[in-house]
Backbone and ligand atoms as CSV (ligand in chain L), in Angstrom:
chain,resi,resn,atom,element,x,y,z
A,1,UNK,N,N,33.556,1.899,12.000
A,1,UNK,CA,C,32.112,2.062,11.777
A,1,UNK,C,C,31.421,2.351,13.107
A,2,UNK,N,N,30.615,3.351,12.952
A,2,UNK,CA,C,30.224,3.537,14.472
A,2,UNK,C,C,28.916,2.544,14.671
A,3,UNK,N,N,28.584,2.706,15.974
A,3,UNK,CA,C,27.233,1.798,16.749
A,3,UNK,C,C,26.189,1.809,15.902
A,4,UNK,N,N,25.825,2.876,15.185
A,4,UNK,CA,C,24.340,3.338,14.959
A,4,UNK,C,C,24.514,3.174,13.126
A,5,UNK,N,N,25.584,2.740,12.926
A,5,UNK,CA,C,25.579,2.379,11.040
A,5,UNK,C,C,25.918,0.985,11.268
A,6,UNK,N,N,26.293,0.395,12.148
A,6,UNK,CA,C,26.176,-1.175,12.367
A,6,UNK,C,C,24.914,-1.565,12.891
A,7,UNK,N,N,24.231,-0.776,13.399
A,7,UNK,CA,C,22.766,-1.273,13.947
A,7,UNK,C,C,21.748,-1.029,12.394
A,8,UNK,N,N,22.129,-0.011,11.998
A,8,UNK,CA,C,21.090,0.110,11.002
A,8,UNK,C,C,21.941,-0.731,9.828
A,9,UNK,N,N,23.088,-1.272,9.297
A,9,UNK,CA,C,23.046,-2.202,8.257
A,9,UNK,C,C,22.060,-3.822,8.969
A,10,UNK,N,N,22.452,-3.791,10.390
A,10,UNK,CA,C,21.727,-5.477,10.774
A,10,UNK,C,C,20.406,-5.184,10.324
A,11,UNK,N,N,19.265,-3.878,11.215
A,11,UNK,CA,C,18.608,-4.068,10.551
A,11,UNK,C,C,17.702,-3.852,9.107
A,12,UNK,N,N,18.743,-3.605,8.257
A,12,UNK,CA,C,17.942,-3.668,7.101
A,12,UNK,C,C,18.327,-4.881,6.316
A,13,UNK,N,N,20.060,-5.882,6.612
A,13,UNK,CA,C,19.761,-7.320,6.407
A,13,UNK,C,C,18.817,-7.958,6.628
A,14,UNK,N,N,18.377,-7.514,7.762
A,14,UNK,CA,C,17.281,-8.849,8.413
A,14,UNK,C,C,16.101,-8.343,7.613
A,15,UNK,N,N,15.777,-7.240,7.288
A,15,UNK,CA,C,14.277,-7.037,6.498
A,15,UNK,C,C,14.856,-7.365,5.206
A,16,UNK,N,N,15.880,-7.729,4.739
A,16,UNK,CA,C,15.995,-7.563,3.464
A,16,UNK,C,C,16.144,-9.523,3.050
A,17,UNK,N,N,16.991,-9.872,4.049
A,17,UNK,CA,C,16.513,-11.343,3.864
A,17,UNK,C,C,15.606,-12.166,4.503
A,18,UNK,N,N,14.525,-11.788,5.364
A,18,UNK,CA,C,13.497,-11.968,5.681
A,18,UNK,C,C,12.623,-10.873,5.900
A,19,UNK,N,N,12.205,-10.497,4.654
A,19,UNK,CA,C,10.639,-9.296,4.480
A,19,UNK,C,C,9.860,-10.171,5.033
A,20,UNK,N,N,9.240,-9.198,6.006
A,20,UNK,CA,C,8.141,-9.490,6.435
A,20,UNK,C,C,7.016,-8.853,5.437
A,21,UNK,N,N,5.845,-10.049,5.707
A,21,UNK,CA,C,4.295,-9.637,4.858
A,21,UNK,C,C,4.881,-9.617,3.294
A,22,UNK,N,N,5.585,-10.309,3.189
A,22,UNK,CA,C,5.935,-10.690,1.252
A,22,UNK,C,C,4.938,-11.497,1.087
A,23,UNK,N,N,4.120,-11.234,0.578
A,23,UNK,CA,C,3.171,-11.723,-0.282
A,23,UNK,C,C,1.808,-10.774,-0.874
A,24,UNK,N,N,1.409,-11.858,-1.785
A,24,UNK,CA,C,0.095,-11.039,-2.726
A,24,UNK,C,C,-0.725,-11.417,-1.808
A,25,UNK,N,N,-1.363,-10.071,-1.051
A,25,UNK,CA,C,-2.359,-10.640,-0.354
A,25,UNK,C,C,-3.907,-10.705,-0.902
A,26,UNK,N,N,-4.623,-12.001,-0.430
A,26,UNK,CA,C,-5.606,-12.554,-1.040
A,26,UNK,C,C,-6.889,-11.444,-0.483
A,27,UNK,N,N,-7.698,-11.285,-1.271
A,27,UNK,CA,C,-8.753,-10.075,-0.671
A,27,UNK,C,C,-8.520,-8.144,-0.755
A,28,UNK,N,N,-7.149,-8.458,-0.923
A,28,UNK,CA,C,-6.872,-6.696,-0.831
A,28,UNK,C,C,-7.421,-6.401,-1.716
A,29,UNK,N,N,-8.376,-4.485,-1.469
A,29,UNK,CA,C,-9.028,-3.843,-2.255
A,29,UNK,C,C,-8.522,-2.695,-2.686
A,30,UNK,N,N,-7.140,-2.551,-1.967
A,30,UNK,CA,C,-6.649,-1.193,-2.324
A,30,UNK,C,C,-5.415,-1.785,-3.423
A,31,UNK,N,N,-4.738,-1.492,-4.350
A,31,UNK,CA,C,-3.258,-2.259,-4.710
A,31,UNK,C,C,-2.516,-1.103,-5.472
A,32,UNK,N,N,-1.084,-1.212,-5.272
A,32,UNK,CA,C,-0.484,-0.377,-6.620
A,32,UNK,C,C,0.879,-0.723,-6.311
A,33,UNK,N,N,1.291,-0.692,-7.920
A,33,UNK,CA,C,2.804,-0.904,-8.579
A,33,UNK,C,C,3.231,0.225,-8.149
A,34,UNK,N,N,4.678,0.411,-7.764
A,34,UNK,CA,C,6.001,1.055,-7.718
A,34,UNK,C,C,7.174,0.794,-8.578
A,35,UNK,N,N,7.776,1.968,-9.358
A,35,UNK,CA,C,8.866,1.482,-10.038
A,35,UNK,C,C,9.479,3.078,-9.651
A,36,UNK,N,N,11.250,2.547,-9.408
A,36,UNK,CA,C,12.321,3.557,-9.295
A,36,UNK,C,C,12.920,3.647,-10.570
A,37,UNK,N,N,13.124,3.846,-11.436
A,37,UNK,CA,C,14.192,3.960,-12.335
A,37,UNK,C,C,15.190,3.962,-12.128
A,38,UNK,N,N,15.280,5.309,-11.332
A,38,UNK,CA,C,16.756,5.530,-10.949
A,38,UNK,C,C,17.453,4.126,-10.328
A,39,UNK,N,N,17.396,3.196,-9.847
A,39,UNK,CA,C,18.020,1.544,-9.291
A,39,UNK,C,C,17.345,0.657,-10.331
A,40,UNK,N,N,15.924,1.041,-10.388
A,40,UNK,CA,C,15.514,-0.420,-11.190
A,40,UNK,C,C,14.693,-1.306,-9.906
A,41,UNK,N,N,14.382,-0.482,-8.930
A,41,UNK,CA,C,13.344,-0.879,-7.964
A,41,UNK,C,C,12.070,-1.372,-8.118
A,42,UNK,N,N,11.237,-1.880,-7.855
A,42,UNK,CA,C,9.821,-2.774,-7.898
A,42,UNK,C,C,9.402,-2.803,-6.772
A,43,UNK,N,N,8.129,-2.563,-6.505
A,43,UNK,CA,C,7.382,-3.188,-5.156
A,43,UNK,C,C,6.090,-2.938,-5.964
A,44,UNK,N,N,5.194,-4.102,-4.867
A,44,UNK,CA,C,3.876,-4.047,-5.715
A,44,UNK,C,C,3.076,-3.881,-4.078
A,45,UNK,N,N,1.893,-2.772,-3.396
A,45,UNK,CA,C,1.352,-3.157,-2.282
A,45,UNK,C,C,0.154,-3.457,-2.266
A,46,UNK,N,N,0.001,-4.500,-1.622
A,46,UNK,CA,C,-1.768,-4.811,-1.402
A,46,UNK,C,C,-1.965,-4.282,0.050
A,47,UNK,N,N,-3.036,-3.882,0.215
A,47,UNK,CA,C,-3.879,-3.706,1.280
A,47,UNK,C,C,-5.569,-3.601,0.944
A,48,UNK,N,N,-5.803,-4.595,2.725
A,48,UNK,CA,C,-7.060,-5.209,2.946
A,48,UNK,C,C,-7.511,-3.698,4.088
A,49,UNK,N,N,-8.812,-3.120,3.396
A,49,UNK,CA,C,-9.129,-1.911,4.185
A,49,UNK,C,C,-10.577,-2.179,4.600
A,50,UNK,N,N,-10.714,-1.684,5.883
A,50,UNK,CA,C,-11.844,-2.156,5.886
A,50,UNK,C,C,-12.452,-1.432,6.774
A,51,UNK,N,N,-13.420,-0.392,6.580
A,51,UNK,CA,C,-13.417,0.778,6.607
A,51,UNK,C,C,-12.277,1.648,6.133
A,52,UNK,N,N,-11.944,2.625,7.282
A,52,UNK,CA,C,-10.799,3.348,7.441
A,52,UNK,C,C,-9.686,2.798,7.685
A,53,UNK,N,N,-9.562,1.620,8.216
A,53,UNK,CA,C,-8.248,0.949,8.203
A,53,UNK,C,C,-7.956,-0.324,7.874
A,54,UNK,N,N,-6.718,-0.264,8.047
A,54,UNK,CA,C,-5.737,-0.967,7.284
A,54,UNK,C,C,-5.800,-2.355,7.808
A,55,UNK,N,N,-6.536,-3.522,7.436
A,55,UNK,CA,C,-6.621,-4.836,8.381
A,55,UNK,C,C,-5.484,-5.562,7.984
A,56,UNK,N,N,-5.141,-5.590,6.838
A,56,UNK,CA,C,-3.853,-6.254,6.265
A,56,UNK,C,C,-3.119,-6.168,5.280
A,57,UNK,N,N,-2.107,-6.131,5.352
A,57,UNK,CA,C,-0.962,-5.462,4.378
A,57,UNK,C,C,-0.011,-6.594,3.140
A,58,UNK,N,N,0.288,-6.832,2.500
A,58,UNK,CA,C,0.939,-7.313,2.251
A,58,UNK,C,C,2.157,-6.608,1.085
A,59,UNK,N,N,3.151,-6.941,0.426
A,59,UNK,CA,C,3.725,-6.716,-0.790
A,59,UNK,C,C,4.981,-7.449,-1.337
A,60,UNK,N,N,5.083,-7.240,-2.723
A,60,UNK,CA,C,5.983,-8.245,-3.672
A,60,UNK,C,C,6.970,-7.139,-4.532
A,61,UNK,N,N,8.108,-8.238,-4.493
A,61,UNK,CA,C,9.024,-7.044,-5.684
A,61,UNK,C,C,9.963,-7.265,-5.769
A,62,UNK,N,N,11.133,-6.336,-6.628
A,62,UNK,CA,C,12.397,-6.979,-6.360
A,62,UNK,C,C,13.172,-5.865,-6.844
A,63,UNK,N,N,14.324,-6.049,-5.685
A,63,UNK,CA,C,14.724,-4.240,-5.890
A,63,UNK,C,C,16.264,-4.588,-4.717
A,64,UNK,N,N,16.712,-3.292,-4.462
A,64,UNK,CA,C,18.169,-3.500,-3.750
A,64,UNK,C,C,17.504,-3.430,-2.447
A,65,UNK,N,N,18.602,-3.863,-1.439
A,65,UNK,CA,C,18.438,-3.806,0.220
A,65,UNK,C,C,17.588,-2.753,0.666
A,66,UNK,N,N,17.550,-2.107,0.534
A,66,UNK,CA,C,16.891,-0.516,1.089
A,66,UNK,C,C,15.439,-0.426,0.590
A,67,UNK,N,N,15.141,-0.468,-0.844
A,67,UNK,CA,C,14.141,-0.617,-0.822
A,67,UNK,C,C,13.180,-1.657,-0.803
A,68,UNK,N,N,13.660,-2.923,-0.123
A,68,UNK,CA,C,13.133,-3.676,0.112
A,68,UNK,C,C,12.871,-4.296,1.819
A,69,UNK,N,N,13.788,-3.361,2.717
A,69,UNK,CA,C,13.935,-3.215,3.691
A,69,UNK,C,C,12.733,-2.396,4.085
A,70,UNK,N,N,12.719,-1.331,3.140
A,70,UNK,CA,C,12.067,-0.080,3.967
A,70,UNK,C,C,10.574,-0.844,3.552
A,71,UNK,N,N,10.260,-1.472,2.810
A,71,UNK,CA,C,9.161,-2.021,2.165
A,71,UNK,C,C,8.153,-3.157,3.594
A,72,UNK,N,N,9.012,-3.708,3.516
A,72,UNK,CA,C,9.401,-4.760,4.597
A,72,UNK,C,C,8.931,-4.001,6.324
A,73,UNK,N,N,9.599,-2.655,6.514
A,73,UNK,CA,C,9.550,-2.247,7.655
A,73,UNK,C,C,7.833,-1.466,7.326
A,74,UNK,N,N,7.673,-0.892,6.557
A,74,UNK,CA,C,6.566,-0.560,6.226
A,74,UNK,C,C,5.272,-1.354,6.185
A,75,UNK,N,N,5.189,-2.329,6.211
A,75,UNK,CA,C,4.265,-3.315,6.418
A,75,UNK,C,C,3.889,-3.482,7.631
A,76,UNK,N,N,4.891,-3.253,8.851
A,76,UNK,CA,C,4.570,-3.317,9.887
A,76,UNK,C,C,4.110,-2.843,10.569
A,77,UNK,N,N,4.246,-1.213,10.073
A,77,UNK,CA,C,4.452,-0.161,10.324
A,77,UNK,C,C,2.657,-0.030,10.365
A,78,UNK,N,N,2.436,-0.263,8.783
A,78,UNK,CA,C,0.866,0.187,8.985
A,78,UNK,C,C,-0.234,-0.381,8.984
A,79,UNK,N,N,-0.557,-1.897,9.287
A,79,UNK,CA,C,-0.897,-2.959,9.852
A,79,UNK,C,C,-2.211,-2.312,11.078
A,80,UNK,N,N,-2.350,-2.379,11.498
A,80,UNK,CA,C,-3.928,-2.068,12.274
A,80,UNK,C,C,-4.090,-0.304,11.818
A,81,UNK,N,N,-3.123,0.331,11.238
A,81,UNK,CA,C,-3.668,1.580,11.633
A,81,UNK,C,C,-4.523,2.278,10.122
A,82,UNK,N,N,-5.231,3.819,10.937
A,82,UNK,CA,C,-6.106,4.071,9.994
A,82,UNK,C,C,-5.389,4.983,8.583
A,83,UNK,N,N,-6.344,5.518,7.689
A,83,UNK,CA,C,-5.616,6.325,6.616
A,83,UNK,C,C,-5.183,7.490,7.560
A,84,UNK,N,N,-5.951,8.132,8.425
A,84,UNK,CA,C,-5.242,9.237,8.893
A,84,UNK,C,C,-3.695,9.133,9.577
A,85,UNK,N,N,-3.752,7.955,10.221
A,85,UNK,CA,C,-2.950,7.578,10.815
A,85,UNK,C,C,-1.174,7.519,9.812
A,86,UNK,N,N,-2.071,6.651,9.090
A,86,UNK,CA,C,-0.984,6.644,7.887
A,86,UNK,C,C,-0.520,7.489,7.047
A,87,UNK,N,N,-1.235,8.681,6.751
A,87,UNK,CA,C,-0.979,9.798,6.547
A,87,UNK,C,C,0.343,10.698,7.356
A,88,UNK,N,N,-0.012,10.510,8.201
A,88,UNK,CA,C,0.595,11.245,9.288
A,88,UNK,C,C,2.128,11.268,9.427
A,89,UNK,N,N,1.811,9.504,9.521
A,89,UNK,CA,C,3.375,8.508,9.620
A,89,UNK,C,C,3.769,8.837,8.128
A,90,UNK,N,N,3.374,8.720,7.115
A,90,UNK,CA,C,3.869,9.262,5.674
A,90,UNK,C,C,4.423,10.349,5.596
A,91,UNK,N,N,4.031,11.454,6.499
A,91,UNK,CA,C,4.652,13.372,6.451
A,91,UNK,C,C,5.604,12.926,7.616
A,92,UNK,N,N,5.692,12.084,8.528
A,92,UNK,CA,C,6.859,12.055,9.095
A,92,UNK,C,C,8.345,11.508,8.577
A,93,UNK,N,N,7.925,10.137,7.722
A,93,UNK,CA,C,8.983,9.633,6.821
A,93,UNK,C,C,9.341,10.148,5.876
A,94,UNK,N,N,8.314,10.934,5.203
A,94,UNK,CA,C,8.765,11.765,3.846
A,94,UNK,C,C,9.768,12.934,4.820
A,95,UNK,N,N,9.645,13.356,5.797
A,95,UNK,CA,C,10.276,14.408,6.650
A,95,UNK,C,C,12.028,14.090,6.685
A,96,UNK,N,N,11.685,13.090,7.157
A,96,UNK,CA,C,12.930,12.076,7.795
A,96,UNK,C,C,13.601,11.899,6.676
A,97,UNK,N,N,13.044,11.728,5.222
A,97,UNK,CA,C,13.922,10.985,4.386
A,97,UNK,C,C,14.777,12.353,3.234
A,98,UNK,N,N,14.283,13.516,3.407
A,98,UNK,CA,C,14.566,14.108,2.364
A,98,UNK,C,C,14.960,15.564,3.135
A,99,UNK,N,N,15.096,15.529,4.607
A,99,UNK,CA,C,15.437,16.478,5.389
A,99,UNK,C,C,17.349,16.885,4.850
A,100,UNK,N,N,17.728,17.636,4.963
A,100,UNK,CA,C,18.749,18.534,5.071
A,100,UNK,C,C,19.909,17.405,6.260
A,101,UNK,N,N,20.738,17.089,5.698
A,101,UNK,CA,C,21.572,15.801,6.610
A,101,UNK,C,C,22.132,16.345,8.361
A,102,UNK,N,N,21.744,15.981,9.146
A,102,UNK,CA,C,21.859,16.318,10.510
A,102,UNK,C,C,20.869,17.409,10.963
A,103,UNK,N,N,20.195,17.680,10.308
A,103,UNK,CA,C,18.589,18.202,10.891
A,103,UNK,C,C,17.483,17.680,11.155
A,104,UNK,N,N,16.937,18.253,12.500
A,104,UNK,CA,C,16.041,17.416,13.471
A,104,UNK,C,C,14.879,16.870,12.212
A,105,UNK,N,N,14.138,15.454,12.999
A,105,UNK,CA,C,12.664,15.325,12.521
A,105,UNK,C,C,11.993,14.641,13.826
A,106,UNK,N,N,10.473,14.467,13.113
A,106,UNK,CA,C,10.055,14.518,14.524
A,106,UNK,C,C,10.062,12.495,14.655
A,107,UNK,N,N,10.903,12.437,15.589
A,107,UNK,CA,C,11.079,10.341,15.829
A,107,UNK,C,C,10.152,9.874,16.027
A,108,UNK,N,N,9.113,10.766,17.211
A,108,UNK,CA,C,8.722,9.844,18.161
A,108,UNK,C,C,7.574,9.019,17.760
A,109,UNK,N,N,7.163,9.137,16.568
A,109,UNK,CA,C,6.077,8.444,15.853
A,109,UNK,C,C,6.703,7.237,15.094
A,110,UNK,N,N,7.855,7.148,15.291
A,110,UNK,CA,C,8.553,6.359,13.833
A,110,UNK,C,C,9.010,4.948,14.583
A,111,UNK,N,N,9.590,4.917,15.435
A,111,UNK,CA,C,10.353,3.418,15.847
A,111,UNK,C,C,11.297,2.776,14.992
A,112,UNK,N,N,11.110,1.634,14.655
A,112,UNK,CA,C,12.267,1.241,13.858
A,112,UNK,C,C,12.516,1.907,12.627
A,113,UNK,N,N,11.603,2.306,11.905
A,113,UNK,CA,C,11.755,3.310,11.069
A,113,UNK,C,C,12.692,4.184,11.208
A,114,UNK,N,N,12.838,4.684,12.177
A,114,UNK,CA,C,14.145,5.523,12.199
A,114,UNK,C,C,15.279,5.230,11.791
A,115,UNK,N,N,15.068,3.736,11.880
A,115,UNK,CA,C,17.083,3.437,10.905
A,115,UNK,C,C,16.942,3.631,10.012
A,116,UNK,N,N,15.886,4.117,8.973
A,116,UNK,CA,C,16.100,4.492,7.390
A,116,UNK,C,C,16.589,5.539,7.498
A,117,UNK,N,N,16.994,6.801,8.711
A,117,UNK,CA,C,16.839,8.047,8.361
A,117,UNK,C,C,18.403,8.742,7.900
A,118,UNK,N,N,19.170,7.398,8.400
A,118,UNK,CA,C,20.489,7.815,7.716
A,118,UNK,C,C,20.537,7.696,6.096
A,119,UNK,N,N,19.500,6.872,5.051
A,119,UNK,CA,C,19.376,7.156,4.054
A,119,UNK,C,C,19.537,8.759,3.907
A,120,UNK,N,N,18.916,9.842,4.656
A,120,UNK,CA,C,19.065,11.266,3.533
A,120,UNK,C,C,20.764,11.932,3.325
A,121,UNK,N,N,21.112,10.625,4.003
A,121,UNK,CA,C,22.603,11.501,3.054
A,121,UNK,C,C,23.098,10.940,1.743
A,122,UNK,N,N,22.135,10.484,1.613
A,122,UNK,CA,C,22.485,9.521,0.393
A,122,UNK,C,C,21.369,9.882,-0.896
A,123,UNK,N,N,21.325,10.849,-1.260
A,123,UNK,CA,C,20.141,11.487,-2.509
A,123,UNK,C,C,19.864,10.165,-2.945
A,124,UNK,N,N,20.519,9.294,-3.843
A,124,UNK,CA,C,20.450,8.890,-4.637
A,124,UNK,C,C,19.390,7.024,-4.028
A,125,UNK,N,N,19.876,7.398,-2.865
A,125,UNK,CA,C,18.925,6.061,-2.002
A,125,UNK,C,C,17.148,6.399,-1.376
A,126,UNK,N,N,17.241,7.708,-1.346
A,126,UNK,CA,C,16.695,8.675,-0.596
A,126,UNK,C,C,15.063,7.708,-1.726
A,127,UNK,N,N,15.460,7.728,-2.854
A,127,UNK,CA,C,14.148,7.397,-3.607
A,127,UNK,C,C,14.013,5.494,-3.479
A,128,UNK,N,N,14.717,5.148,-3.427
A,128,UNK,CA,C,14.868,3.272,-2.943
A,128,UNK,C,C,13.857,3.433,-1.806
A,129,UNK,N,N,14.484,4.283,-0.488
A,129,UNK,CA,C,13.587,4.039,0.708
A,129,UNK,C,C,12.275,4.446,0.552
A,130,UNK,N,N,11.949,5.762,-0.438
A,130,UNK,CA,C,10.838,6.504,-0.386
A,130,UNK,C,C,9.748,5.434,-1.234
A,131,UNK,N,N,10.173,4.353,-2.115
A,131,UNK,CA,C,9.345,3.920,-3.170
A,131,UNK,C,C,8.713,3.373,-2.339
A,132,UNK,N,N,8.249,2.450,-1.004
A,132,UNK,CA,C,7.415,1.598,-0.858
A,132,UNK,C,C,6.179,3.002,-0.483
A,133,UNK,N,N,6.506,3.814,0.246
A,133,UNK,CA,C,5.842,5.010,0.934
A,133,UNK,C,C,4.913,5.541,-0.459
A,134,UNK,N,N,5.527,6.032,-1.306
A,134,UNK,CA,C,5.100,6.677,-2.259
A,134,UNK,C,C,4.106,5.489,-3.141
A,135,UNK,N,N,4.463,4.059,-2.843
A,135,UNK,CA,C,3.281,3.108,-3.496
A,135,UNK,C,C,2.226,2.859,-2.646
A,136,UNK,N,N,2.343,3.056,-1.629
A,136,UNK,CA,C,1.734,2.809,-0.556
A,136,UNK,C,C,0.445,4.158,-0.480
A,137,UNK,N,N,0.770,5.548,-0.614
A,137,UNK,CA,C,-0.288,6.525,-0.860
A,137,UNK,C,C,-1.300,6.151,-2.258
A,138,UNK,N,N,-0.320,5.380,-3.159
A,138,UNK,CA,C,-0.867,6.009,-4.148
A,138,UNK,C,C,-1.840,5.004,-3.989
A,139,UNK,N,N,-1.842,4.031,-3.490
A,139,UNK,CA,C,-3.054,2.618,-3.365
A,139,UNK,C,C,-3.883,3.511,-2.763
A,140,UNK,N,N,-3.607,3.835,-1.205
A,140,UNK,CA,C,-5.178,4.512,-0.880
A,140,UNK,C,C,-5.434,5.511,-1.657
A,141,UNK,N,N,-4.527,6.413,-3.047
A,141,UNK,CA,C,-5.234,7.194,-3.329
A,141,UNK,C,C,-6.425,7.029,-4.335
A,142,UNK,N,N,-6.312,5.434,-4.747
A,142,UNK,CA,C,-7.289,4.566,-5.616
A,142,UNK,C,C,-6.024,4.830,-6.981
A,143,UNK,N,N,-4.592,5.326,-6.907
A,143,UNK,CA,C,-3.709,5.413,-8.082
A,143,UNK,C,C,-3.568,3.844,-8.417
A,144,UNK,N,N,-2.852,2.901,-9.379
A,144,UNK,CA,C,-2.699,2.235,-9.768
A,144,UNK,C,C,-0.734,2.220,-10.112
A,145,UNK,N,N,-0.497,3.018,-10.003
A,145,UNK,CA,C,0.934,3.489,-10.487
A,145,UNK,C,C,1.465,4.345,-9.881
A,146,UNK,N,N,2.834,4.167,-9.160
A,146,UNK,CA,C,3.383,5.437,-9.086
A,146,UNK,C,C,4.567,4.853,-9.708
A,147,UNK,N,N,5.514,6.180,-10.188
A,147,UNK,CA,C,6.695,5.764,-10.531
A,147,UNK,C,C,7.207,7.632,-10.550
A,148,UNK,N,N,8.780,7.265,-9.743
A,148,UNK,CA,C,9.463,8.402,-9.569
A,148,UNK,C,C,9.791,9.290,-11.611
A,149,UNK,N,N,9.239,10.321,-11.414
A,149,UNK,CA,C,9.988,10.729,-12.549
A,149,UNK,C,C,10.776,12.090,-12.482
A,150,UNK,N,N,11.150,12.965,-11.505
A,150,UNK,CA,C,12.049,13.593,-11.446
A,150,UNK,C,C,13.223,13.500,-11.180
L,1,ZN,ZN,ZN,17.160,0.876,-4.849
C-alpha cells in the first residue's frame, strides 16, 4: 500500500469515528436532507448564516466511511466562510471528485480535502463523497432535499 492510500484511509477513520460538528445545530436557518441510494447514505446539514456567511455548521446521518468522512471534513471546511466562498470550494471539489483519474485539479484551495480526491477512481464512491457537498448547496439554495437520481 503506498504512503498516500495509508494517509488517506487514517484520515477518513478519524473523521469517520470522530465527525466533527455532528450535531443538530440549534438556531440554523439554512437546513437540508441528503439521501444516496446508490449506498443508502444520509446526511442531514444545518447551517447558522448570518448574513453572507456561514457562522456555524453542523450535521447528522448515517451512511458508510466516506460519506461520512467527507461530511465531517466539510464542516470544517466551511465554518467562517462566505456563500461565495463556498461556492467556489464546491466547483473545486465537484472538480476533484468526478475528474478523469490522474488528471490535474486545482489543490490549492482544498487542504485536507484533498484526501477525498482518490475517491474519483472509484464511480461508484464518487456519489458517497459528493452527498454532503450536494446537501450542503442545496440548503443555501433554500432546497429542502437533494437526493442523487442519476
Ligand atoms: Zn456511501
Amino acid at each position: 500500500m503506498s504512503e498516500i492510500r495509508e494517509l488517506y484511509q487514517e484520515v477518513v477513520m478519524d473523521h469517520t469515528r470522530h465527525p466533527r460538528n455532528f450535531h443538530k445545530l440549534e438556531g440554523a436557518n439554512k437546513t437540508a436532507d441528503g439521501y444516496n441510494p446508490f449506498c443508502g447514505d444520509r446526511v442531514s446539514i444545518f447551517l447558522k448564516l448570518k448574513g453572507d456567511r456561514v457562522e456555524d455548521v453542523g450535521f447528522q446521518g448515517a451512511g458508510c466511511a466516506i460519506s461520512t468522512s467527507s461530511a465531517s471534513m466539510l464542516t470544517e471546511a466551511v465554518k467562517g466562510k462566505t456563500t461565495a466562498e463556498i461556492q467556489a470550494l464546491y466547483d473545486v471539489v465537484h472538480q476533484m471528485l468526478t475528474r478523469a483519474p490522474g488528471t490535474e485539479f486545482d489543490d490549492e484551495k482544498l487542504g485536507d480535502l484533498e484526501i477525498l480526491s482518490g475517491v474519483s477512481e472509484f464511480p461508484t464512491r464518487v456519489k458517497c463523497a459528493g452527498l454532503s457537498w450536494h446537501t450542503l448547496m442545496a440548503a443555501l439554495k433554500g432546497d429542502k432535499e437533494a437526493i442523487f437520481t442519476e
